[in-house]
Backbone bond lengths (Angstrom), bond angles and torsions (degrees), N, CA, C in turn:
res aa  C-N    CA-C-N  psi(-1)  N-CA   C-N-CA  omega(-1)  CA-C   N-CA-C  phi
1 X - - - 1.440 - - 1.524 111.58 -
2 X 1.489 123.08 9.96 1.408 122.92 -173.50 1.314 95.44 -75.92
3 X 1.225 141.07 -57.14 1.380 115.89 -163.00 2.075 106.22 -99.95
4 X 1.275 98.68 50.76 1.779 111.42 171.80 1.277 91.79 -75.64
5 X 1.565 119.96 129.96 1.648 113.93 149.33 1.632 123.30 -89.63
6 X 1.143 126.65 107.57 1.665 111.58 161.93 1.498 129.67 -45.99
7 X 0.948 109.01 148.60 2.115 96.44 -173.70 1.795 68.48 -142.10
8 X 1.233 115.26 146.24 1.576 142.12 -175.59 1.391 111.57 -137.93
9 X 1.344 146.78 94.04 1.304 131.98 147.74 1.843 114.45 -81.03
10 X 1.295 99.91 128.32 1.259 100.04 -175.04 1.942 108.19 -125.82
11 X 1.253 98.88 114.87 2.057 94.26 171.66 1.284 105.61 -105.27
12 X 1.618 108.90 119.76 1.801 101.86 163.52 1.464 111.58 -93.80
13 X 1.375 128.02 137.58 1.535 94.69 163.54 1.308 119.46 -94.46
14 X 1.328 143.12 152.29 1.482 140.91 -161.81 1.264 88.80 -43.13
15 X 1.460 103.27 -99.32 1.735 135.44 -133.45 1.645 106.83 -25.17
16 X 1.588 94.88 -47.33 1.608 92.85 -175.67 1.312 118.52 -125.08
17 X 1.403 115.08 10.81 1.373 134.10 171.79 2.296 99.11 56.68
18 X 1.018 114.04 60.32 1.267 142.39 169.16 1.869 98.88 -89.55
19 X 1.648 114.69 138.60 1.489 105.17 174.92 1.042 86.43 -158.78
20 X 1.605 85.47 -179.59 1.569 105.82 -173.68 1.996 91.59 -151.25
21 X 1.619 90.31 145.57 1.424 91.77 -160.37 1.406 101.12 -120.30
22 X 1.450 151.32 126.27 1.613 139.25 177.85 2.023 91.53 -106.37
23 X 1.016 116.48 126.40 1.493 118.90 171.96 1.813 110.86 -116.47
24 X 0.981 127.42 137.05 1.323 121.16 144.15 1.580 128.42 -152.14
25 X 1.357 132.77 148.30 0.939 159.63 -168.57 1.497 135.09 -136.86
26 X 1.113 122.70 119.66 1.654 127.83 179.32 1.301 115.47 -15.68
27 X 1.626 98.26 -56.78 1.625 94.27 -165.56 1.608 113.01 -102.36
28 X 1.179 136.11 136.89 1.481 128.98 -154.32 1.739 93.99 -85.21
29 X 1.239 124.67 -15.74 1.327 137.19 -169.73 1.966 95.79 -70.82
30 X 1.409 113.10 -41.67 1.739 122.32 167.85 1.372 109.32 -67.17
31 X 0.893 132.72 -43.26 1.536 134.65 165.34 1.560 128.88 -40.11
32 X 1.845 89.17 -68.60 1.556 104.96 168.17 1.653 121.04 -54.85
33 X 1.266 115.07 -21.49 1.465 119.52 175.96 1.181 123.34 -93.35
34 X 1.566 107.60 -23.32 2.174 108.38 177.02 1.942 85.52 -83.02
35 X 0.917 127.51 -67.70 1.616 105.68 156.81 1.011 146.19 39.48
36 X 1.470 92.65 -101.89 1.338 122.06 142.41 1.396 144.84 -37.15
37 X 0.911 110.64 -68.59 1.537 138.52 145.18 1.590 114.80 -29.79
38 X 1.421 109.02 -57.98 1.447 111.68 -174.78 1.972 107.34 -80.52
39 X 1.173 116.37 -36.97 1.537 113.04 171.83 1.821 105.85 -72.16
40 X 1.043 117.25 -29.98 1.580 105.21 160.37 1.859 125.98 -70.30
41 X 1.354 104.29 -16.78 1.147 100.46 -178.14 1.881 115.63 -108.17
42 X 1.296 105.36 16.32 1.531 130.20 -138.62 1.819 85.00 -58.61
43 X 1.206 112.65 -40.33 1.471 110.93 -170.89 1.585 115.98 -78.44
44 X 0.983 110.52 -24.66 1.652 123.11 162.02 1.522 115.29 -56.60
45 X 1.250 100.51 -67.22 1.591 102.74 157.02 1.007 146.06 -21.81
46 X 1.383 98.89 -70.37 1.532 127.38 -179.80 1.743 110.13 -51.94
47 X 1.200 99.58 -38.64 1.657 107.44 164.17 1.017 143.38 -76.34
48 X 1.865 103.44 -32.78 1.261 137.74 178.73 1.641 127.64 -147.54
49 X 1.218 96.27 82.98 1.819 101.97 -159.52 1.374 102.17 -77.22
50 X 1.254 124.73 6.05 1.805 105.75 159.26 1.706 115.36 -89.66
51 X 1.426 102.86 6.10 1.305 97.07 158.06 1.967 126.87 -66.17
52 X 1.487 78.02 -4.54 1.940 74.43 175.32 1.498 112.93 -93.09
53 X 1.037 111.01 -14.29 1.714 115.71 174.89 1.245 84.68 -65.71
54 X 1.395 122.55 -78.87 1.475 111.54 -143.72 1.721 111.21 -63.71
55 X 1.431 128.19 -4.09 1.093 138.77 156.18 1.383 110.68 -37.01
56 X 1.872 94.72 -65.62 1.109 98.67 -165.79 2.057 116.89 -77.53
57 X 1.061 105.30 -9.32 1.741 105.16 144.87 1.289 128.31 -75.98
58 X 1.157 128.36 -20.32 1.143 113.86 172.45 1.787 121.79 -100.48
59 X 1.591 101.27 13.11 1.443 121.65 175.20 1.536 95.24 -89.32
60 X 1.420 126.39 -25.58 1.116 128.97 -145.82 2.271 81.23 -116.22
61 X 0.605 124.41 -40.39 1.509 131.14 -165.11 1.683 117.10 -80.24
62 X 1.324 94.15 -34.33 1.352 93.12 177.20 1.176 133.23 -72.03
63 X 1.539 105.16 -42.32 1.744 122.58 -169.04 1.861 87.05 -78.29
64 X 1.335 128.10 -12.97 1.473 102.56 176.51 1.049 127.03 -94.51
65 X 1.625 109.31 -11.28 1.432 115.96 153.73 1.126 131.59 -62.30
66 X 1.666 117.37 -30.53 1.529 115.72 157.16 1.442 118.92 -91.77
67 X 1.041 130.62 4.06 1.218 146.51 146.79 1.990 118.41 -45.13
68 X 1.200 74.65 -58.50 1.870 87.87 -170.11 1.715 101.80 -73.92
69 X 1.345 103.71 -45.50 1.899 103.78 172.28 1.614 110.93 -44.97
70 X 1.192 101.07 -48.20 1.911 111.97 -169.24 1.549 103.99 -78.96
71 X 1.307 125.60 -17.16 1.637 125.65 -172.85 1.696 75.50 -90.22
72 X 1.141 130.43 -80.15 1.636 136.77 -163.42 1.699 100.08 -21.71
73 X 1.323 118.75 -56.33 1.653 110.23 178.56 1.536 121.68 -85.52
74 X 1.209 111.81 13.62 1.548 112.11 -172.19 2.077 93.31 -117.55
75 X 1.683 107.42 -6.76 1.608 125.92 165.62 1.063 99.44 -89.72
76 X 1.526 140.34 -23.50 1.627 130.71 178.43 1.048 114.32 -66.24
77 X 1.562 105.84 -69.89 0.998 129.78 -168.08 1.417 127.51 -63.30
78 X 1.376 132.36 -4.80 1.587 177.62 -83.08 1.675 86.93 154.94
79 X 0.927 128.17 -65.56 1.948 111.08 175.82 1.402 120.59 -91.05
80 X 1.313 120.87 17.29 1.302 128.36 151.06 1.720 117.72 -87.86
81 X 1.294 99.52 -36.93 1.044 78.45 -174.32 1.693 120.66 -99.69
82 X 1.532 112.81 11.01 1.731 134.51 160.77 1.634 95.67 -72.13
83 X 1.812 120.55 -20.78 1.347 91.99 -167.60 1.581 114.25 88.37
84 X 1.503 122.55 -16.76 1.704 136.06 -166.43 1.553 103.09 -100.25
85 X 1.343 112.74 45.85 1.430 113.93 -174.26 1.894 113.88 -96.57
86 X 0.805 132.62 136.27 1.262 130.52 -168.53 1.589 120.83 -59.08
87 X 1.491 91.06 -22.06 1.924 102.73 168.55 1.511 83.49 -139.71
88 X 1.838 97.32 118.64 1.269 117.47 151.62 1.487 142.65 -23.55
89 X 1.795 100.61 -40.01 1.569 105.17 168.34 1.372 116.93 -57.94
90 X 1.273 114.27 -40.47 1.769 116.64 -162.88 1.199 102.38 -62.46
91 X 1.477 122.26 -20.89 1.773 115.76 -171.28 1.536 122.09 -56.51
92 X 1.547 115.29 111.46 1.666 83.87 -169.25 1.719 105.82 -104.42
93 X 1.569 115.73 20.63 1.582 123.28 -170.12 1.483 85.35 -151.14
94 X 1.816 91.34 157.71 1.474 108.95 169.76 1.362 92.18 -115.99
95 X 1.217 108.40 147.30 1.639 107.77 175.19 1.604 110.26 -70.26
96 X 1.419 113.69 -30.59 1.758 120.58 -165.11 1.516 89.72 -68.98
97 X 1.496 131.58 -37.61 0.965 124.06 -163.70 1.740 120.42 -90.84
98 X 1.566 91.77 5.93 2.076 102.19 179.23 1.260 100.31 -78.56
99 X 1.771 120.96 128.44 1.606 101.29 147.23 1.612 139.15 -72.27
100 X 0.616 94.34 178.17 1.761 104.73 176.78 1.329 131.90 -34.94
101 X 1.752 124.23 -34.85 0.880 138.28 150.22 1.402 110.25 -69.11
102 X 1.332 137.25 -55.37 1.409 122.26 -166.74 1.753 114.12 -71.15
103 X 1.678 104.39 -22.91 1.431 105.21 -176.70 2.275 102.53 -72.78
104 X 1.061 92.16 -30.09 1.764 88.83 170.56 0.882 107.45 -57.11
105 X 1.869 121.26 -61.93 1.635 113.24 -160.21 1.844 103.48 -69.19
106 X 1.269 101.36 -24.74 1.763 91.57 171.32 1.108 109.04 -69.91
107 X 1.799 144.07 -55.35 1.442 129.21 -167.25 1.872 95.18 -72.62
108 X 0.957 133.43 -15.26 1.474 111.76 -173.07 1.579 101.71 -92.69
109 X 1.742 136.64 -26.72 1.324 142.31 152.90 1.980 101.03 -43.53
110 X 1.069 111.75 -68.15 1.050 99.84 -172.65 1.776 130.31 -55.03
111 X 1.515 102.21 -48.24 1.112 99.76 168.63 1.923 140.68 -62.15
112 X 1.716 79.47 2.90 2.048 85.53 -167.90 1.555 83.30 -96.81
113 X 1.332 135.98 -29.48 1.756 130.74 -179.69 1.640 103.07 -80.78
114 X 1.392 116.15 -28.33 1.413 119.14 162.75 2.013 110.90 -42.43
115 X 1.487 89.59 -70.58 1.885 97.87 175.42 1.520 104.01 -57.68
116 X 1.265 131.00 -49.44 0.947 123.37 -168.87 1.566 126.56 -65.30
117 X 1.886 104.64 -20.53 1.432 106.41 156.25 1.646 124.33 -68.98
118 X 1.279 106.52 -28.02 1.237 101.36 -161.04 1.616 106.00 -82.85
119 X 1.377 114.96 -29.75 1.749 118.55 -174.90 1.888 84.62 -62.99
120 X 1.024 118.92 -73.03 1.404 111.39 168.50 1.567 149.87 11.76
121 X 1.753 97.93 -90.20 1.552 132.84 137.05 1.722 87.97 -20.24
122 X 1.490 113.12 -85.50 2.018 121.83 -151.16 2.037 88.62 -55.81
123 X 1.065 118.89 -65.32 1.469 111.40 -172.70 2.046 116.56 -44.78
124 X 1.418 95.02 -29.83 1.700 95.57 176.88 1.420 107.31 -74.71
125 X 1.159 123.80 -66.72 1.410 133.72 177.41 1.716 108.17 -38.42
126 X 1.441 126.53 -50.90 1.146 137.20 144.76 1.494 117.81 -0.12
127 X 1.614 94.68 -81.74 1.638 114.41 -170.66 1.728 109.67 -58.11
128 X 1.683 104.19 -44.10 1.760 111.77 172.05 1.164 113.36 -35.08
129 X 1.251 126.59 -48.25 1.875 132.93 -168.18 1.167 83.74 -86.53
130 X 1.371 163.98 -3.17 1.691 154.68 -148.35 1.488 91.23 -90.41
131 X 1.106 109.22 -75.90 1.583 144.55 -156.84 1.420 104.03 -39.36
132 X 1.399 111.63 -56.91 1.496 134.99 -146.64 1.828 73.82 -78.43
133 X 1.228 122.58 -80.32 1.331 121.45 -164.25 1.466 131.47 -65.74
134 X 1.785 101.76 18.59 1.591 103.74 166.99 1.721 84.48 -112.08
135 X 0.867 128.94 -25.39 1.411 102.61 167.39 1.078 132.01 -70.36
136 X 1.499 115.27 -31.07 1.786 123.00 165.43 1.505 102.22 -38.53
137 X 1.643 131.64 -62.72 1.020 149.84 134.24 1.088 125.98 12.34
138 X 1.351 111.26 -75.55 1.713 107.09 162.90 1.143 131.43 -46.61
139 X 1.516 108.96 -54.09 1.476 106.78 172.12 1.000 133.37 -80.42
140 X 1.521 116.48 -18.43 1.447 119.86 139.95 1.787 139.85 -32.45
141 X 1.495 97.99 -42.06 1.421 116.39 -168.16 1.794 95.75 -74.90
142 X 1.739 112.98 -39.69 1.776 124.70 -157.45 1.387 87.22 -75.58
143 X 1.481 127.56 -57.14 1.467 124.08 173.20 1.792 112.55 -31.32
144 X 0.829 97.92 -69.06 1.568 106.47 -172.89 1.720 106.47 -56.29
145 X 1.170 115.47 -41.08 1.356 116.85 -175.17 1.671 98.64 -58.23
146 X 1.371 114.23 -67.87 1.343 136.39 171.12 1.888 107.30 -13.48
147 X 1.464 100.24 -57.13 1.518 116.42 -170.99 1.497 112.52 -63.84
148 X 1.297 109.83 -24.86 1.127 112.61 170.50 1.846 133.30 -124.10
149 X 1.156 83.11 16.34 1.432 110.08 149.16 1.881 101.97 83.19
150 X 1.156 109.44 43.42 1.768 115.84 -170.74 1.431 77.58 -109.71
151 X 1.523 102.41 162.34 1.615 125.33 173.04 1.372 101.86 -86.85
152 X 1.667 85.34 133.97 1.419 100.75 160.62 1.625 125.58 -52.96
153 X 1.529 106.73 165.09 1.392 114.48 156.22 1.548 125.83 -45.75
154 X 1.215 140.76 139.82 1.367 120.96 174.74 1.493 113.33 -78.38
155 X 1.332 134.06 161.41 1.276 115.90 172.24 1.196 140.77 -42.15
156 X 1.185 99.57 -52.26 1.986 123.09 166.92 1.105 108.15 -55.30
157 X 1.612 141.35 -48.71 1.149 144.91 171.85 2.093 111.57 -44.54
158 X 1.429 101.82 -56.54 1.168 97.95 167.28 1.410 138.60 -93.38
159 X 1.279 108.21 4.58 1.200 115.06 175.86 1.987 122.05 -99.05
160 X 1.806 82.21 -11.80 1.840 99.00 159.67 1.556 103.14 -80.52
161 X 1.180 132.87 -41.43 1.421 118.31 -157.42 1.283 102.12 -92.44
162 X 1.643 114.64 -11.37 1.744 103.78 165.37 1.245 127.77 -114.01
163 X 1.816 99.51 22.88 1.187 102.74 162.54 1.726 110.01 -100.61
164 X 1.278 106.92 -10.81 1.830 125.18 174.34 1.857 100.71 -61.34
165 X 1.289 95.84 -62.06 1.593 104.01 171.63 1.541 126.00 -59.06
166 X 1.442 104.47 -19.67 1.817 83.72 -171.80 1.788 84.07 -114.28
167 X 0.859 139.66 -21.47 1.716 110.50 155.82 1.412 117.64 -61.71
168 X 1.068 123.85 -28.03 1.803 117.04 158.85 1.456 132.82 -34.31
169 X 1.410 90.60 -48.42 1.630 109.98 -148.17 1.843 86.96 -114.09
170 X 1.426 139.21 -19.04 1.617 127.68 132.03 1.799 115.54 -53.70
171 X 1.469 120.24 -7.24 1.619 102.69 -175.49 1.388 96.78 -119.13
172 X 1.545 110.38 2.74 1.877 111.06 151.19 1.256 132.27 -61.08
173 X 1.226 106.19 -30.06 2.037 97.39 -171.24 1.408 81.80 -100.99
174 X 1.534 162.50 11.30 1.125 133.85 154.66 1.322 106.97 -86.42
175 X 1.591 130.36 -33.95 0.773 129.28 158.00 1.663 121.39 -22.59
176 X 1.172 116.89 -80.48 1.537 151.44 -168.48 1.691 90.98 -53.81
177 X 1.475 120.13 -61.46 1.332 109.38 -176.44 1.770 117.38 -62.88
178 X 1.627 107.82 -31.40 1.595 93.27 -178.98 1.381 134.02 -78.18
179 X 1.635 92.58 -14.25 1.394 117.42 177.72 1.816 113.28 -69.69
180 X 1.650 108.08 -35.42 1.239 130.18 160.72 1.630 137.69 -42.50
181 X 1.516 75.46 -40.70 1.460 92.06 -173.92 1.716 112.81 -96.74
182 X 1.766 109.04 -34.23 1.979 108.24 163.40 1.615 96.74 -44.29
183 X 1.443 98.82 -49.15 2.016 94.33 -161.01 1.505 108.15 -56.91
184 X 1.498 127.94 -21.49 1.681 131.17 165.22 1.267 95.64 -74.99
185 X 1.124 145.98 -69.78 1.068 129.75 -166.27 1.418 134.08 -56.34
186 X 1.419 117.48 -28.67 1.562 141.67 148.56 1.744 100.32 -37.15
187 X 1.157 98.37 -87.87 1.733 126.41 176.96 1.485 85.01 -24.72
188 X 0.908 138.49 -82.35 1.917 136.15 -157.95 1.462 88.16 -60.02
189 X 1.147 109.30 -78.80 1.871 88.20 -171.26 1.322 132.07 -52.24
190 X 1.153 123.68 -32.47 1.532 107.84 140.99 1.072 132.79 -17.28
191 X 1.875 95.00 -80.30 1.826 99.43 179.03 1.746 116.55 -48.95
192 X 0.937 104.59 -33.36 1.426 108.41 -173.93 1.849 108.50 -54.85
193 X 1.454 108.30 -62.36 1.377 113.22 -175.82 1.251 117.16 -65.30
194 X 1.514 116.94 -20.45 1.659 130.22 -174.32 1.685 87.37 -69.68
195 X 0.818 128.47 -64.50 1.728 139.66 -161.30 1.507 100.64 -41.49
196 X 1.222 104.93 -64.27 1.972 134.85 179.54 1.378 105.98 -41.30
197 X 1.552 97.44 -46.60 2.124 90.46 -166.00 1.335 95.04 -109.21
């Protein structure tokens, strides 16, 4: 589901902030969970319907946090067996000593977590520009409310949903850097096996 796109149409109408939401996504398994998500949060909503965007980031945020844990041991285990392990004991292969067949299935293992960092990497960087432009959004939406004479957000009301957003968008650039750094570590094992065969 890493490279699923969400597509969101969302209508609020001012006065009473009432919406209607059209979502779709590749996998019906992303669907069934903003869903989810959104009938659990139905009263949040109902008050504050850009709580479904950020749904739909954190439909998108979560699975890459366990994503990146499960790529991190499938990079070990891929530098155990180059021998390129950070403590020597863990090595359980020498690369000089792989034949020919096993050094393929290693450069072709490596290179599918290679792609698989980078669709990754593009989905984090993605989410960075996300953030910034549901808040444009917000204050976009209070303006408009304003214009037509509906009550604002209360403070607390908006100052929870942009405090939801800006711890997000602080666990982006760690994101972005660790994801950065498997792709060096990929990159060396590569080079390593390229040398070998």
């Amino acid at each position: 589901m890493l490279g699923d796109t969400i597509h969101c149409a969302l209508r609020i109408r001012l006065k009473d902030l009432a919406c209607v939401c059209l979502m779709s996504a590749q996998y019906t398994e992303r669907i069934e969970a903003l869903r989810r998500a959104c009938v659990q949060d139905v009263n949040i909503i109902r008050t504050f319907p850009l709580q479904m965007v950020h749904s739909i980031f954190e439909e998108i945020a979560v699975p890459l946090s366990t994503w990146g844990s499960n790529l991190w041991k499938r990079i070990r285990s891929l530098e155990d067996w180059t021998g390129m392990t950070p403590s020597r004991e863990l090595a359980t292969a020498r690369v000089d000593l792989l034949d020919s067949r096993r050094l393929t299935i290693l450069l072709r293992d490596l290179h599918a977590v290679r792609v698989e960092l980078r669709i990754g990497l593009i989905n984090i960087k993605t989410m960075t520009g996300f953030i910034p432009w549901v808040i444009t959004a917000l204050e976009k939406l209070e303006k408009l409310r304003a214009e037509v004479g509906a009550s604002a957000l209360t403070a607390g009301q908006r100052a929870q949903f942009e405090d939801l957003l800006r711890f997000n968008e602080n666990i982006l650039p760690n994101m972005v850097e660790s994801t950065t750094g498997f792709l060096d570590c990929i990159d060396g094992q590569m080079n390593v096996v390229s040398v070998v065969f």
